[in-house]
C-alpha atoms as an extended CHARMM CRD file, in Angstrom:
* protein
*
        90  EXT
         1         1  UNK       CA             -6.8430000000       21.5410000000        5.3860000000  PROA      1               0.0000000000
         2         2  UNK       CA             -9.5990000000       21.7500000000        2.8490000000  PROA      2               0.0000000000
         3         3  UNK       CA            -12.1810000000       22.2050000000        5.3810000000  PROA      3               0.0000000000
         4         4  UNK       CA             -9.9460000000       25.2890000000        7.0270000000  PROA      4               0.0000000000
         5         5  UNK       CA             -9.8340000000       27.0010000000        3.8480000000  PROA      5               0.0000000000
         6         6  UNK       CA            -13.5170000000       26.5350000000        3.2470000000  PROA      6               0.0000000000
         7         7  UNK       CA            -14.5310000000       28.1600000000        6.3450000000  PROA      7               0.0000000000
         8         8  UNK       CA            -11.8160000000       30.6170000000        6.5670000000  PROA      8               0.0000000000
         9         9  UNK       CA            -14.0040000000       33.7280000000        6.5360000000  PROA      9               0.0000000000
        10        10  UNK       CA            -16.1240000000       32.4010000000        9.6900000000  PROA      10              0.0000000000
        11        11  UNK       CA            -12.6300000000       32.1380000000       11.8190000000  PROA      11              0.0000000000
        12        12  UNK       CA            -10.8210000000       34.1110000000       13.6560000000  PROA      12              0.0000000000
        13        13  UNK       CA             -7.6180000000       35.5550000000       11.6880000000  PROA      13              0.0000000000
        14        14  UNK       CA             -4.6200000000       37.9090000000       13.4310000000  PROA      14              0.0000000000
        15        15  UNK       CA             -1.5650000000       39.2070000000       11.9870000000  PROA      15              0.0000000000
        16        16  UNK       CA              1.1870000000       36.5840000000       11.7380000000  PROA      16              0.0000000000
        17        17  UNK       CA              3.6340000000       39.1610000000       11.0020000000  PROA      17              0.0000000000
        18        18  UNK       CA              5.7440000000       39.5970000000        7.9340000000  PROA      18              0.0000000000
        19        19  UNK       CA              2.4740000000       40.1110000000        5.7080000000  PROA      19              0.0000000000
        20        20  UNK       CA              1.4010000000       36.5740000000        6.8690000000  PROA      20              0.0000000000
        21        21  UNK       CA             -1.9510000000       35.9060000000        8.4890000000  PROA      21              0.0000000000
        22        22  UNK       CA             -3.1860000000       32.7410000000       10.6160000000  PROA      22              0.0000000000
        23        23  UNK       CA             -6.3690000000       31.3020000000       11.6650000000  PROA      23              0.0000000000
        24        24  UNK       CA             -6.3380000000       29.3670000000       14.7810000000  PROA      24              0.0000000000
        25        25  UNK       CA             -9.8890000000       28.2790000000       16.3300000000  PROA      25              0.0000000000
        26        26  UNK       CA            -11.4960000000       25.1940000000       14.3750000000  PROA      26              0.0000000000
        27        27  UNK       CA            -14.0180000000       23.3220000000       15.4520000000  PROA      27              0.0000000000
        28        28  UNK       CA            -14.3270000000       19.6930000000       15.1220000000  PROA      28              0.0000000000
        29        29  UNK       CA            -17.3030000000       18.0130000000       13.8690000000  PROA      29              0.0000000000
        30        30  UNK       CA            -18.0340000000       16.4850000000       17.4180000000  PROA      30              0.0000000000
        31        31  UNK       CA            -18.0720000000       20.0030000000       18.5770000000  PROA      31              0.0000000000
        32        32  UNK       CA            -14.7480000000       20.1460000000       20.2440000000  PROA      32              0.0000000000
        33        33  UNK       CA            -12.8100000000       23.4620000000       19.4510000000  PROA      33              0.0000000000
        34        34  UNK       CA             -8.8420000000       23.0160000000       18.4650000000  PROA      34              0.0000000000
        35        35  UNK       CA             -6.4100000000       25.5010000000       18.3370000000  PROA      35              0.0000000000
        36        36  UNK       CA             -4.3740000000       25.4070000000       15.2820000000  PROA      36              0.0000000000
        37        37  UNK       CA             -1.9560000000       27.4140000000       13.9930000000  PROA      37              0.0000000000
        38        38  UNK       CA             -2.1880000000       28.0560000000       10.1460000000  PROA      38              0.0000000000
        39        39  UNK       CA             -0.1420000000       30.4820000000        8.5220000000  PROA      39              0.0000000000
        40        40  UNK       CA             -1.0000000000       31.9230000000        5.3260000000  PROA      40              0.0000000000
        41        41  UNK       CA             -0.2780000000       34.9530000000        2.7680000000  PROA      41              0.0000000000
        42        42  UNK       CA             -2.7430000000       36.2660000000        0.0700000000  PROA      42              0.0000000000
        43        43  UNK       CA             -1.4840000000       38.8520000000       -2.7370000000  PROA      43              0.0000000000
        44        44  UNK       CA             -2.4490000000       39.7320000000       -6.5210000000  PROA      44              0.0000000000
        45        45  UNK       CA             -0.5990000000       38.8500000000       -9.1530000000  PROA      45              0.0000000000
        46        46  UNK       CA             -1.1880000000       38.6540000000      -13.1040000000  PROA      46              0.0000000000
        47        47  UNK       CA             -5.1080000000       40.1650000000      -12.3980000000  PROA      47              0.0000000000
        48        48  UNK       CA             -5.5410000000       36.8040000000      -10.5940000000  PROA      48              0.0000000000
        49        49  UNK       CA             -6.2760000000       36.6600000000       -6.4250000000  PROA      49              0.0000000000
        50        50  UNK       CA             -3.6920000000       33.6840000000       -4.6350000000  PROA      50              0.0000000000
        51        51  UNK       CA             -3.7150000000       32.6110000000       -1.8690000000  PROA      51              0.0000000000
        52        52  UNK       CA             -0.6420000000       30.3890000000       -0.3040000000  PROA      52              0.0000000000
        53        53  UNK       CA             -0.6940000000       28.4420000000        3.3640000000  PROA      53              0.0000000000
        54        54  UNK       CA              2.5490000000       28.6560000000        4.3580000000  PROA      54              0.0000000000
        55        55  UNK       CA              2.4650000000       26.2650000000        7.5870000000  PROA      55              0.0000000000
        56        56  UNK       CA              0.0000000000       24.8010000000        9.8490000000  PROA      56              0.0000000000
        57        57  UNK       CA              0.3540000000       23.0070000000       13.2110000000  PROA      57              0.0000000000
        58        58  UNK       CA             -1.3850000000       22.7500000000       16.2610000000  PROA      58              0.0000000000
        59        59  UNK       CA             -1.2240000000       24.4930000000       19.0150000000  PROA      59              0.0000000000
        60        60  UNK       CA             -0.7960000000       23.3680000000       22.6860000000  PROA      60              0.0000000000
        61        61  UNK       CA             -2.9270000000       26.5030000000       24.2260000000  PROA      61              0.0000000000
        62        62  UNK       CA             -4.8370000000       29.2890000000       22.7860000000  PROA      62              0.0000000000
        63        63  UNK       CA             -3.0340000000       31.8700000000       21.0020000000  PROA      63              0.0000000000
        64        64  UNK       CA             -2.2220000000       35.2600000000       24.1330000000  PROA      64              0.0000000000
        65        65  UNK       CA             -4.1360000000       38.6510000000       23.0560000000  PROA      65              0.0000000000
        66        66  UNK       CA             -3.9480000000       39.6960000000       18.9330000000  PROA      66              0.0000000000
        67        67  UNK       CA             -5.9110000000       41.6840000000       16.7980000000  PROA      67              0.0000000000
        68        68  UNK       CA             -8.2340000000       40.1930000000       14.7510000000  PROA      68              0.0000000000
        69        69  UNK       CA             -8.1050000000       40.7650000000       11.0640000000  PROA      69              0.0000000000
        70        70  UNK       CA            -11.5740000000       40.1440000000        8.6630000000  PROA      70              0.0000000000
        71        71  UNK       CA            -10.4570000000       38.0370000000        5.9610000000  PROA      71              0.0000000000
        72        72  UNK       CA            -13.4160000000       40.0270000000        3.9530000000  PROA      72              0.0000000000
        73        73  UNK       CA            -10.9050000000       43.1950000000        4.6300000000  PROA      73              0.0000000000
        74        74  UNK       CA             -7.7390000000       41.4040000000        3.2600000000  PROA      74              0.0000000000
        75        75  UNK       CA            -10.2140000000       40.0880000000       -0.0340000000  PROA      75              0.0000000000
        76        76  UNK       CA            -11.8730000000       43.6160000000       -1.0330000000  PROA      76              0.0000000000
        77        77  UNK       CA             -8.3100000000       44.9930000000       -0.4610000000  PROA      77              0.0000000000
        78        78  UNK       CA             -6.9700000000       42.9640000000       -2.9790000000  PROA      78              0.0000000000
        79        79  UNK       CA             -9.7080000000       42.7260000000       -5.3390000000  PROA      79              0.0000000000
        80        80  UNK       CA             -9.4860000000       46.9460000000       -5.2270000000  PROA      80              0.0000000000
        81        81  UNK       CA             -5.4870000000       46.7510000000       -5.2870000000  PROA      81              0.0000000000
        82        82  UNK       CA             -5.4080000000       48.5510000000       -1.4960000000  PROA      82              0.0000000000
        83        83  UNK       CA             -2.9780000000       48.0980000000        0.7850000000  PROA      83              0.0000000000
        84        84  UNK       CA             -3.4360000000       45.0160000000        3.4430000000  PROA      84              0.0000000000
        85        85  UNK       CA             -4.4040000000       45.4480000000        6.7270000000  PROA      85              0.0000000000
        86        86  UNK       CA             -1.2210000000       45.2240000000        8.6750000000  PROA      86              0.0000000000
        87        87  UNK       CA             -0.7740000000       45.3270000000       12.8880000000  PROA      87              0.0000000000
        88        88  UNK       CA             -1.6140000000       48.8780000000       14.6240000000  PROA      88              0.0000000000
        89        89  UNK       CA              1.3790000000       49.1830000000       17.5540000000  PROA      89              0.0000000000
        90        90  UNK       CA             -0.2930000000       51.1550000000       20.5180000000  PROA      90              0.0000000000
């Protein structure tokens, strides 16, 4: 989990729903890529930035088509008190 976290703004994040996010691609340090499922939710509170993983699991098969989200996007949001980025229905 540490190592997820770490590297969270070089994966690829979509909108869990709810005001959740996940991150599913990680690559193993053999090279191997694993689909896992983590989901997380990041807000402001007392002038402080948190962050809170709610679950994580694998997944048996990659994830079908979502929208990518820039964890950069969700941080300067918060940091500037913005609204985060939620789904766009088409």
């Amino acid at each position: 989990m540490p190592q997820i976290v770490e590297n969270l703004p070089k994966q690829f994040c979509y909108h869990g729903g709810y005001s959740r996010y996940c991150s599913c691609k990680i690559t193993q340090a053999d090279g191997t890529e694993v689909f896992y499922q983590v989901v997380y939710r990041a807000w402001k509170e007392k002038a402080k930035m948190r962050f809170h993983i709610e679950s994580a699991y694998p997944l048996p098969e990659r994830p079908g088509k979502v929208k990518k989200v820039d964890v950069w996007i969700i941080l300067h949001n918060l940091l500037r008190n913005k609204k985060l980025p939620v789904p766009v229905d088409n």
